[in-house]
Every structure is written in structure tokens, then in C-alpha cells.
C-alpha angles and dihedrals in degrees: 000000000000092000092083101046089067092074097064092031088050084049099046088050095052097045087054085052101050094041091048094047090048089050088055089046102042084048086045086053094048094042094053093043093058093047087058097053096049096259110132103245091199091067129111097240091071088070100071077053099048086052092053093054082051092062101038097046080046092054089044104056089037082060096056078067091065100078095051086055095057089045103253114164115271085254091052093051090053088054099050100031076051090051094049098044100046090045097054091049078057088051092057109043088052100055094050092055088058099044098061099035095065096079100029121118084191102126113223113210108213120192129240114286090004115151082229115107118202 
């Protein structure tokens, strides 16, 4: 009687861990961008950012769920929960970049040739 209740509690927990791990790495992220860009990272003002990582990385590892609910096979819902997760880590990053570039005096410099725009 207790043996099949390991397979649901074994997901739930590796869904926590992973979920947990990709909100560490995508604040991490957003912590060392903004260093990078001369913002204190120690300010109170990061934390409005660092909650929404939390919900976005939420949302994203809640989305690699989808494709077990339309019935895809178990190598297909890898794929796409991968996808999800590793494109809004890109998102993020992205639109951090922007965020706080918009207002950085700090001058890039790109190399000849480079796909980069300044």
C-alpha cells in the first residue's frame, strides 16, 4: 500500500528541486548583471526584481507539465519542459541586460565584425 505512493511524491520532489535550483540560477543571473552594469546589488530595490524571477521561473517549470496533460510521450515532455525552462532563463537574462542598460554610462567595447550593436 505505501509502494505507489513513491512515484507522485519522487516527482513532486523533483520538480521542487529543479524549480528551486533554476530560481538560484536565474537571481544569480540578475544579481551579477546588475553588478555588471554598476547597480548595488545589495539595495532594496533588487528585491521587487528577484520576486519576479520567482514567478517567472514558477510559471516556467509549471509549463514543462503541460505536455503530460495533452498526452504527449514521457521523451517529448523532457524536450519541451527543457525548452521552457532554458528560454525563459534567455528571457531573462535579456531583459535584464536591457533593463539596466538603459540607464549605464558604462561604455562596451564590441569587437570588429562582431553581431553585437552598441
Amino acid at each position: 500500500m505505501f509502494v505507489p505512493t513513491i512515484g507522485p511524491v519522487a516527482k513532486l520532489l523533483g520538480i521542487a528541486a529543479g524549480s528551486s535550483l533554476m530560481v538560484r540560477l536565474n537571481m544569480t543571473l540578475i544579481l551579477q548583471i546588475a553588478l555588471l552594469f554598476g547597480y548595488d546589488i545589495d539595495s532594496r530595490e533588487r528585491l521587487k526584481e528577484l520576486i519576479a524571477i520567482i514567478g517567472a521561473t514558477g510559471l516556467a517549470s509549471a509549463s514543462s507539465q503541460f505536455p503530460q496533460l495533452a498526452g504527449y510521450p514521457l521523451h517529448y515532455r523532457g524536450l519541451i519542459g527543457g525548452a521552457a525552462v532554458m528560454t525563459t532563463s534567455q528571457l531573462i537574462g535579456e531583459a535584464a541586460i536591457r533593463y539596466y542598460g538603459r540607464a549605464s554610462t558604462i561604455e562596451i567595447d564590441v569587437p570588429e565584425g562582431s553581431p553585437v550593436t552598441t
